[in-house]
C-alpha positions in Angstrom: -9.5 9.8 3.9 -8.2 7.7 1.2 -5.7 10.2 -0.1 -4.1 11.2 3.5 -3.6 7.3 3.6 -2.1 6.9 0.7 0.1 9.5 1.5 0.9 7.7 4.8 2.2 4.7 2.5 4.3 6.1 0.0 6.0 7.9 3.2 6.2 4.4 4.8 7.9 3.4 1.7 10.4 5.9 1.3 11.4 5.2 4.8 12.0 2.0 4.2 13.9 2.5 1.1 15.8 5.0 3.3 16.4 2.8 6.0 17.9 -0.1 4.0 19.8 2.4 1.9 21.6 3.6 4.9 22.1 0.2 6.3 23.8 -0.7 3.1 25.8 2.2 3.4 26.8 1.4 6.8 28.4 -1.9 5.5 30.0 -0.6 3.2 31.5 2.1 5.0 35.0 2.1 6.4 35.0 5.0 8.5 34.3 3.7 12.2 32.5 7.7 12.5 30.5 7.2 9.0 29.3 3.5 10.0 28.0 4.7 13.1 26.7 8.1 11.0 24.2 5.9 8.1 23.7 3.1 11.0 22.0 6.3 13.1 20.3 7.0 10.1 19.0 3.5 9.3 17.4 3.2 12.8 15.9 6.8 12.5 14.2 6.1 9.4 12.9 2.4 11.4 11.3 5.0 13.9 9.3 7.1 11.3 8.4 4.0 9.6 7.1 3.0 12.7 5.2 6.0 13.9 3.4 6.5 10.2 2.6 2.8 10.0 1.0 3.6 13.9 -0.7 6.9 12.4 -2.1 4.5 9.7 -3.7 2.1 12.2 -4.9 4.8 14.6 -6.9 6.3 11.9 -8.0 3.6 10.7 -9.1 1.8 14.1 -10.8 5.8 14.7 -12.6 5.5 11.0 -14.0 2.2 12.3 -14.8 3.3 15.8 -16.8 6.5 14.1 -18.7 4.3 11.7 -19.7 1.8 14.0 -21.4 4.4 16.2 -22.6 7.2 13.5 
């Protein structure tokens, strides 16, 4: 289980570089379309972030849960 969560992580990670590498881009950007474009992006790489980091607790809460009554 240790190497499906590890997995998890480095996934986490590169959505979070992604997302702050889009939201850079976004303020840098000048065109109004492209802004709104890598800001899009940014937020969508927040939402997988998001749902792996939930993944992460879910299994870690059910590896607990199984444990405790095994």
């Amino acid at each position: 289980m240790s190497d499906a969560r590890d997995i998890l992580e480095k996934l986490i990670e590169t959505c979070r570089d992604g997302e702050t590498g889009y939201l850079h881009a976004a303020g840098v950007a000048h065109d109004p379309e492209l802004k709104a474009y890598f800001q899009q992006q940014s937020l969508e790489r927040a939402r997988f972030r998001v749902e792996l980091t939930d993944a992460i607790t879910r299994d870690t809460s059910l590896s607990c849960i199984t444990h405790t009554y095994w």
